[in-house]
mmCIF file of the N, C-alpha and C atoms, coordinates in Angstrom:
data_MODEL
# 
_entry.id   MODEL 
# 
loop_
_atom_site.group_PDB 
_atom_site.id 
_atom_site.type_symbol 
_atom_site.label_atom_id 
_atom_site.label_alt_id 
_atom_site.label_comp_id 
_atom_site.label_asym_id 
_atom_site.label_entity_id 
_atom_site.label_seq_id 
_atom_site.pdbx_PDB_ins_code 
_atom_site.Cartn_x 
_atom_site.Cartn_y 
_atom_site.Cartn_z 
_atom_site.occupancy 
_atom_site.B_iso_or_equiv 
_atom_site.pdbx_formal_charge 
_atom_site.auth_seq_id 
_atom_site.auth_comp_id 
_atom_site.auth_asym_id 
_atom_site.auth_atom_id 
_atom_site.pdbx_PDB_model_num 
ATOM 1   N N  . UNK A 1 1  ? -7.226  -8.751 21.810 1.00 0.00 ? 1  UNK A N  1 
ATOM 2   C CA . UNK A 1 1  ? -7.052  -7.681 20.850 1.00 0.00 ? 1  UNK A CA 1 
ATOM 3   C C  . UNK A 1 1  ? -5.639  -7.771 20.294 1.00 0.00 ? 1  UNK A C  1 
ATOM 4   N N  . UNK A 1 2  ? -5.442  -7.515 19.187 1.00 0.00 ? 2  UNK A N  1 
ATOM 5   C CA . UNK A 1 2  ? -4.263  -7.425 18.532 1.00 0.00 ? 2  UNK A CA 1 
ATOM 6   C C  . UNK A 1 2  ? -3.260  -6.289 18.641 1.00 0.00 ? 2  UNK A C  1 
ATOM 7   N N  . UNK A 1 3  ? -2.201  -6.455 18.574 1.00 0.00 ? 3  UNK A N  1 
ATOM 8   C CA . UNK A 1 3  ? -1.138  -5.085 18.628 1.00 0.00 ? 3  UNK A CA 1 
ATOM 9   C C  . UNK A 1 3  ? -1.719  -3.909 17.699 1.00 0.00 ? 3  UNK A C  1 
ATOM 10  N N  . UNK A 1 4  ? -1.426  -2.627 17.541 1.00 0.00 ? 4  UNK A N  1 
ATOM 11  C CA . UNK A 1 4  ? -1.511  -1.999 16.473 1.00 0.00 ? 4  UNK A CA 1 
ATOM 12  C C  . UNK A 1 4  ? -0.699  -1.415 16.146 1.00 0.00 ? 4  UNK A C  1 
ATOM 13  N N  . UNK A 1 5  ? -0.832  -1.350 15.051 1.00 0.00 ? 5  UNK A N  1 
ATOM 14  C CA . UNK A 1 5  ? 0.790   -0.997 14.020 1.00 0.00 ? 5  UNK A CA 1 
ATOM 15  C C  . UNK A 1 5  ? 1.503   0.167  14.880 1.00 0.00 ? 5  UNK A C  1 
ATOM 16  N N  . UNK A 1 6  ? 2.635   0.667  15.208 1.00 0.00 ? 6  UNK A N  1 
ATOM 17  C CA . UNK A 1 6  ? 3.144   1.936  15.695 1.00 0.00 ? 6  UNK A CA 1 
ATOM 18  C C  . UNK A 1 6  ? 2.906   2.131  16.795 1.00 0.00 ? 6  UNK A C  1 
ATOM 19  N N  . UNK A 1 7  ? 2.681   1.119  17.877 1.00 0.00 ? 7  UNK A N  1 
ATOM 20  C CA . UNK A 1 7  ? 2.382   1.605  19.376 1.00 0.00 ? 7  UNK A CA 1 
ATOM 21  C C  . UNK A 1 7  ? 3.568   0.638  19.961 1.00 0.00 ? 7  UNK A C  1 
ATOM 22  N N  . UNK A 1 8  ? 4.513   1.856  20.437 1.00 0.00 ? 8  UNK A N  1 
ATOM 23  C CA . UNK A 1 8  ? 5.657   1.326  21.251 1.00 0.00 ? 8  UNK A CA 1 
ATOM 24  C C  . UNK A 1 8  ? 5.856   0.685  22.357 1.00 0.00 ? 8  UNK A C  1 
ATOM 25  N N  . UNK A 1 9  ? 4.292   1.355  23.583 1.00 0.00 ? 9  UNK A N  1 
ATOM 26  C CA . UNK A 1 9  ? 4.471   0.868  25.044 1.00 0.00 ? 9  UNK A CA 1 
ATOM 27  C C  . UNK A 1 9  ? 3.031   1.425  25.319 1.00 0.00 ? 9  UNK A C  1 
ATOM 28  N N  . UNK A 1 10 ? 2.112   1.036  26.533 1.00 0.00 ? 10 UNK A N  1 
ATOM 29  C CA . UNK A 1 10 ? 1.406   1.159  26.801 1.00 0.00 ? 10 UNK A CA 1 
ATOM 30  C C  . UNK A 1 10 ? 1.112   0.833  27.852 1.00 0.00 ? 10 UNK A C  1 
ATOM 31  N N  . UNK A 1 11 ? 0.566   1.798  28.873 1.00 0.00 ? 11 UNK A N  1 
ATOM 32  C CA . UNK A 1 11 ? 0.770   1.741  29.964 1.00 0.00 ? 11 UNK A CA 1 
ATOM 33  C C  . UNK A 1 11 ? -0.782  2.254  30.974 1.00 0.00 ? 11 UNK A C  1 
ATOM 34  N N  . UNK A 1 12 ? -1.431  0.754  31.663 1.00 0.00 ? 12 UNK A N  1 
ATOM 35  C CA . UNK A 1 12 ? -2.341  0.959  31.984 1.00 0.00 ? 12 UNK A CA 1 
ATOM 36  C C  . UNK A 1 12 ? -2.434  1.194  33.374 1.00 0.00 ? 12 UNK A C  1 
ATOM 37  N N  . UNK A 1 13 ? -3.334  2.468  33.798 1.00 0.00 ? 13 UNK A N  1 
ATOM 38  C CA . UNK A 1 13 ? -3.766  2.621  35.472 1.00 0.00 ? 13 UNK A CA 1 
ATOM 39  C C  . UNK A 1 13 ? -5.552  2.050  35.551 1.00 0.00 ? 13 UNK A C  1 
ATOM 40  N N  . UNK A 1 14 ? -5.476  0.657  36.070 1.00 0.00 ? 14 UNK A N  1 
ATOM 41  C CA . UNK A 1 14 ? -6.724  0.346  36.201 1.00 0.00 ? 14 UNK A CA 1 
ATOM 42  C C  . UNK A 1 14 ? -7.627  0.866  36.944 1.00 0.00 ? 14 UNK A C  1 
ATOM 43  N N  . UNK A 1 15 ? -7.217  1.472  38.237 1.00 0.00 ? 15 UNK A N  1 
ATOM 44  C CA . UNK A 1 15 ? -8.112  2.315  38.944 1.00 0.00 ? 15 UNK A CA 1 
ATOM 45  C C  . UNK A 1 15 ? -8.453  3.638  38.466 1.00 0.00 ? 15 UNK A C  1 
ATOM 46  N N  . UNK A 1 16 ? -7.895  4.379  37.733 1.00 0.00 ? 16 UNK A N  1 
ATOM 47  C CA . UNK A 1 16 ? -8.526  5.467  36.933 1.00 0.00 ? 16 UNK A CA 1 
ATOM 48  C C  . UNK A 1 16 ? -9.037  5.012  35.927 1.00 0.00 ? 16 UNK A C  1 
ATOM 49  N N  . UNK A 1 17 ? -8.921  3.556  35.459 1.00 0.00 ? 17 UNK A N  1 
ATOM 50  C CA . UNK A 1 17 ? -9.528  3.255  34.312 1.00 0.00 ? 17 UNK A CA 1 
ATOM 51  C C  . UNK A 1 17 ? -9.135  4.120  33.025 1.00 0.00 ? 17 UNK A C  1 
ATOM 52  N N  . UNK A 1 18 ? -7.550  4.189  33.244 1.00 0.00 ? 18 UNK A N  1 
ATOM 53  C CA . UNK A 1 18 ? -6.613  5.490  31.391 1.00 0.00 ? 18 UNK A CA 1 
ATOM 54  C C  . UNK A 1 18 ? -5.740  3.964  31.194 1.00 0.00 ? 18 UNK A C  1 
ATOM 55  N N  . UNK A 1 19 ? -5.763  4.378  29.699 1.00 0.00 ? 19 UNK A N  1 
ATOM 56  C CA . UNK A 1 19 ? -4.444  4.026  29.086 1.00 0.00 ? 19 UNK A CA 1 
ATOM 57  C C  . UNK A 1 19 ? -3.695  4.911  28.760 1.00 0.00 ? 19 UNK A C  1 
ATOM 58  N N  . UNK A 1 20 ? -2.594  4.807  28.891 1.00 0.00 ? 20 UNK A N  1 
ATOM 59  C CA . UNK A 1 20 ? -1.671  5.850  27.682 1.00 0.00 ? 20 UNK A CA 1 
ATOM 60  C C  . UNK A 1 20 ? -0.586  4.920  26.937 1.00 0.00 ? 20 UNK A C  1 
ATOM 61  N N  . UNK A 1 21 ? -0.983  5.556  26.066 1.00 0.00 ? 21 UNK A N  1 
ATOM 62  C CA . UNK A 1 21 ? 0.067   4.823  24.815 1.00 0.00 ? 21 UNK A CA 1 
ATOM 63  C C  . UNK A 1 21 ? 0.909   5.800  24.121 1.00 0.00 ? 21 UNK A C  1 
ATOM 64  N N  . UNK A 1 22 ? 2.341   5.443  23.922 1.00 0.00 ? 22 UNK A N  1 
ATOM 65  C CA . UNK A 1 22 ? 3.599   5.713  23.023 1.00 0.00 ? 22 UNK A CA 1 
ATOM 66  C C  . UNK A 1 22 ? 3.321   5.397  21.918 1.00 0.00 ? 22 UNK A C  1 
ATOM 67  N N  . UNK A 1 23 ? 3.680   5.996  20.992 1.00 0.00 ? 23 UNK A N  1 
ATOM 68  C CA . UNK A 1 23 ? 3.349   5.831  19.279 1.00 0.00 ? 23 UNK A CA 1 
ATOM 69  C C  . UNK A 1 23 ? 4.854   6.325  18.752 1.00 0.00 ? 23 UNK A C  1 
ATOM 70  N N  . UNK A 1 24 ? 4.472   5.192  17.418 1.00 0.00 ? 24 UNK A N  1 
ATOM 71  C CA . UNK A 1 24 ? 6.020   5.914  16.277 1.00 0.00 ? 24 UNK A CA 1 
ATOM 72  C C  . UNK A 1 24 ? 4.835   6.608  15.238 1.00 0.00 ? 24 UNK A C  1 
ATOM 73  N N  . UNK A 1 25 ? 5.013   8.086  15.590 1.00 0.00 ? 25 UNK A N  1 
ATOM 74  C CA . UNK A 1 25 ? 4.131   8.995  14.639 1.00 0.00 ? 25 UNK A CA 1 
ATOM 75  C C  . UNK A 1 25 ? 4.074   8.442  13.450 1.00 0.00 ? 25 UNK A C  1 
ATOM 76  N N  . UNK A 1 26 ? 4.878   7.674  12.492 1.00 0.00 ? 26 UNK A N  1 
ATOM 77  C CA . UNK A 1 26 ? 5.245   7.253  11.016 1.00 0.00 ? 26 UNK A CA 1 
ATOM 78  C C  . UNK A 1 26 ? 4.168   6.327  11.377 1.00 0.00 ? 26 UNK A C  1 
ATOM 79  N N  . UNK A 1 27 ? 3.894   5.303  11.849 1.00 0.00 ? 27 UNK A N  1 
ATOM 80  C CA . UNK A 1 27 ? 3.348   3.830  11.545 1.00 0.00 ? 27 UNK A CA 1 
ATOM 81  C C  . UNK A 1 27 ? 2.057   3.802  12.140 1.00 0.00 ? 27 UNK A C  1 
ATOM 82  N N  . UNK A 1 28 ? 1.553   4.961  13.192 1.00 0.00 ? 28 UNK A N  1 
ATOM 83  C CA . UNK A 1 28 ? 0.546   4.931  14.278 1.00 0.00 ? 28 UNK A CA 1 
ATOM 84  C C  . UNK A 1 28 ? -0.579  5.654  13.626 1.00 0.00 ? 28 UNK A C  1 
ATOM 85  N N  . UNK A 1 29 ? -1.789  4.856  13.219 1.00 0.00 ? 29 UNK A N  1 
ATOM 86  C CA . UNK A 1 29 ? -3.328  5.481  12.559 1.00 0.00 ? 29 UNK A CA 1 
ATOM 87  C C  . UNK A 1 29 ? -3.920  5.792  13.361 1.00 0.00 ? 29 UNK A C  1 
ATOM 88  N N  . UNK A 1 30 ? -3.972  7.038  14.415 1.00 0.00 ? 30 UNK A N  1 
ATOM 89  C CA . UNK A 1 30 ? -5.111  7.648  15.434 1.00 0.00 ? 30 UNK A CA 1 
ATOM 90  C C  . UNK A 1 30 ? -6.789  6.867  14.998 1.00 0.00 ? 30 UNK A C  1 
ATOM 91  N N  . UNK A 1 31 ? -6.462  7.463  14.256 1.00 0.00 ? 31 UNK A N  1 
ATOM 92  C CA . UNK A 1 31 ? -8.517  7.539  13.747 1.00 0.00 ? 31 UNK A CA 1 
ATOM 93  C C  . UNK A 1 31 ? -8.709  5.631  13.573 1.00 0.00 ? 31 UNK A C  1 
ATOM 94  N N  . UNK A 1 32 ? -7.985  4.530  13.441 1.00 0.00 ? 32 UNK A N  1 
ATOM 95  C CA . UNK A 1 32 ? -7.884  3.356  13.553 1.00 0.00 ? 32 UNK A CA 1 
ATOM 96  C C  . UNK A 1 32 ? -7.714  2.811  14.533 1.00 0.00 ? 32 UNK A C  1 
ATOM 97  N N  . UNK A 1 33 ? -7.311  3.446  15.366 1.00 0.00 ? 33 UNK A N  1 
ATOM 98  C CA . UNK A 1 33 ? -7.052  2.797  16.853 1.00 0.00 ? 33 UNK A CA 1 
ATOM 99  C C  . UNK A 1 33 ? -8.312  3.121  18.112 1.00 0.00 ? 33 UNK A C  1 
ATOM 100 N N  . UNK A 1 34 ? -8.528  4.272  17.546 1.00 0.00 ? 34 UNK A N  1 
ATOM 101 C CA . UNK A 1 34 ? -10.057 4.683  18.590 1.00 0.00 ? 34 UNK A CA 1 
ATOM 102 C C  . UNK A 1 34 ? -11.051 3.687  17.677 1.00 0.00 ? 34 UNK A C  1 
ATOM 103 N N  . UNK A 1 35 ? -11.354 3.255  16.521 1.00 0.00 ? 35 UNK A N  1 
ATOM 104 C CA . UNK A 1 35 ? -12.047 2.705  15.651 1.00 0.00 ? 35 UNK A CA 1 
ATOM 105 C C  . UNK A 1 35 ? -11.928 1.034  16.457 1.00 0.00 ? 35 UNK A C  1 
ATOM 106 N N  . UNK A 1 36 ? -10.721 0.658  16.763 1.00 0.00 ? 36 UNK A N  1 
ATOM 107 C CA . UNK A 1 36 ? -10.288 -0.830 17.167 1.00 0.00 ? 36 UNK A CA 1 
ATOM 108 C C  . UNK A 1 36 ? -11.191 -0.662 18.149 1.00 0.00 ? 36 UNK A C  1 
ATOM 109 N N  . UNK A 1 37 ? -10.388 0.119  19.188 1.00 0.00 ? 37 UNK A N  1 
ATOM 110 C CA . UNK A 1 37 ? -11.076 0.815  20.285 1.00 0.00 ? 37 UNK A CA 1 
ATOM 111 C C  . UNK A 1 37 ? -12.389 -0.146 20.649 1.00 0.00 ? 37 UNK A C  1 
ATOM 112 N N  . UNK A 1 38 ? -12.958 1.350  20.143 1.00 0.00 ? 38 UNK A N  1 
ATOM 113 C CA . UNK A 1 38 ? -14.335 1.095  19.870 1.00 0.00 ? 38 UNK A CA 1 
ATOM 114 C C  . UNK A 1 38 ? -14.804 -0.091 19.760 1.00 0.00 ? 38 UNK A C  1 
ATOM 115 N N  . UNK A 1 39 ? -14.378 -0.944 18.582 1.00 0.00 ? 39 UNK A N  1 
ATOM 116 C CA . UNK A 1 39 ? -15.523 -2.235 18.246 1.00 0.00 ? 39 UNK A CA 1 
ATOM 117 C C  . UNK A 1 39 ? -15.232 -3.351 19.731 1.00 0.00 ? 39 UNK A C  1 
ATOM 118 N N  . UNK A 1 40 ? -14.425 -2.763 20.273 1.00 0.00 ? 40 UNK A N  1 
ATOM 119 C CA . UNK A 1 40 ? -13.764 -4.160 21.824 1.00 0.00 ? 40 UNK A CA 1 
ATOM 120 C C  . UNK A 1 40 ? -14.623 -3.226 22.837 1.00 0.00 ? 40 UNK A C  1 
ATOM 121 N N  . UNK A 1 41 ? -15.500 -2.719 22.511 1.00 0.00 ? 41 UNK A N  1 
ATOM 122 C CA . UNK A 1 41 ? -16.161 -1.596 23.588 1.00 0.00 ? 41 UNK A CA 1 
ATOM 123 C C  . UNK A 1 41 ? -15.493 -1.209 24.618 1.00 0.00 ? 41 UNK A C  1 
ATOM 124 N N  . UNK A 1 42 ? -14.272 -0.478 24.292 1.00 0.00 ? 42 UNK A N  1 
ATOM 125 C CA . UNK A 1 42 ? -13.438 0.921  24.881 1.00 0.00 ? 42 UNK A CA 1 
ATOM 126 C C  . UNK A 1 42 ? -13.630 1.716  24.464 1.00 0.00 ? 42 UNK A C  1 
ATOM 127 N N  . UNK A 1 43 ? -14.102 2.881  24.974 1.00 0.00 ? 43 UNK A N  1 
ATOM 128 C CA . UNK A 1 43 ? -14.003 4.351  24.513 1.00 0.00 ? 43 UNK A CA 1 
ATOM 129 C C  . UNK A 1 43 ? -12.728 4.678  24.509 1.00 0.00 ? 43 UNK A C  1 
ATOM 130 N N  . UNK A 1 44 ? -12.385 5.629  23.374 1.00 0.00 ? 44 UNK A N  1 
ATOM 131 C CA . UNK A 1 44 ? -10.809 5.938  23.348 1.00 0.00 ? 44 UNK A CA 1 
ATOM 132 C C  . UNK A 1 44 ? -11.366 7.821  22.972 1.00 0.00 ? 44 UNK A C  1 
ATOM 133 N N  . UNK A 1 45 ? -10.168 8.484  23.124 1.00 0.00 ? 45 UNK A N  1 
ATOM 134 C CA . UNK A 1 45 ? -10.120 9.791  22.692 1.00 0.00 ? 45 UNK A CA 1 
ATOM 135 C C  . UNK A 1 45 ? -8.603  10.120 22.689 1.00 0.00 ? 45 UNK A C  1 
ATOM 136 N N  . UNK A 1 46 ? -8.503  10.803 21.479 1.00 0.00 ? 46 UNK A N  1 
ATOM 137 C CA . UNK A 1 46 ? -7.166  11.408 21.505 1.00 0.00 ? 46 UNK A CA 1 
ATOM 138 C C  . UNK A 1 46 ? -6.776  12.837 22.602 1.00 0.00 ? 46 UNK A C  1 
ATOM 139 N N  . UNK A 1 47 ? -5.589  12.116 23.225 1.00 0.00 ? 47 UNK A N  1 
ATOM 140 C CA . UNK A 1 47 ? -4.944  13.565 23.937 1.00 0.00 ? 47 UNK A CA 1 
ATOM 141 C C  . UNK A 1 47 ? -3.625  13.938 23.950 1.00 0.00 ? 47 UNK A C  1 
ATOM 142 N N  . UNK A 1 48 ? -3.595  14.644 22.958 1.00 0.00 ? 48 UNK A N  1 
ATOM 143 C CA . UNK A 1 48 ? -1.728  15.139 23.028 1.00 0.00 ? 48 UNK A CA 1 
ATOM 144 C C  . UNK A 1 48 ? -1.434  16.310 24.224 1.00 0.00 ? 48 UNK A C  1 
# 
């Protein structure tokens, strides 16, 4: 999978099976990244 625009760091716990990711609010497309997500069959959901 490719980087996506505006994601600073990302940080995976494989046994809970989460990511969390850092974003630069300016450069970072929510609704594009659950979309990437998605087509690599990850479920994503936004949580602020």
């Amino acid at each position: 999978m490719t980087p996506l625009p505006g994601v600073a760091e990302v940080d995976v716990d494989f046994a809970k099976k989460l990511a969390t990711c850092k974003v630069d609010k300016e450069k970072f497309d929510v609704d594009n990244a659950i979309a990437t997500l998605k087509k690599e069959d990850y479920p994503a959901t936004q949580v602020q």
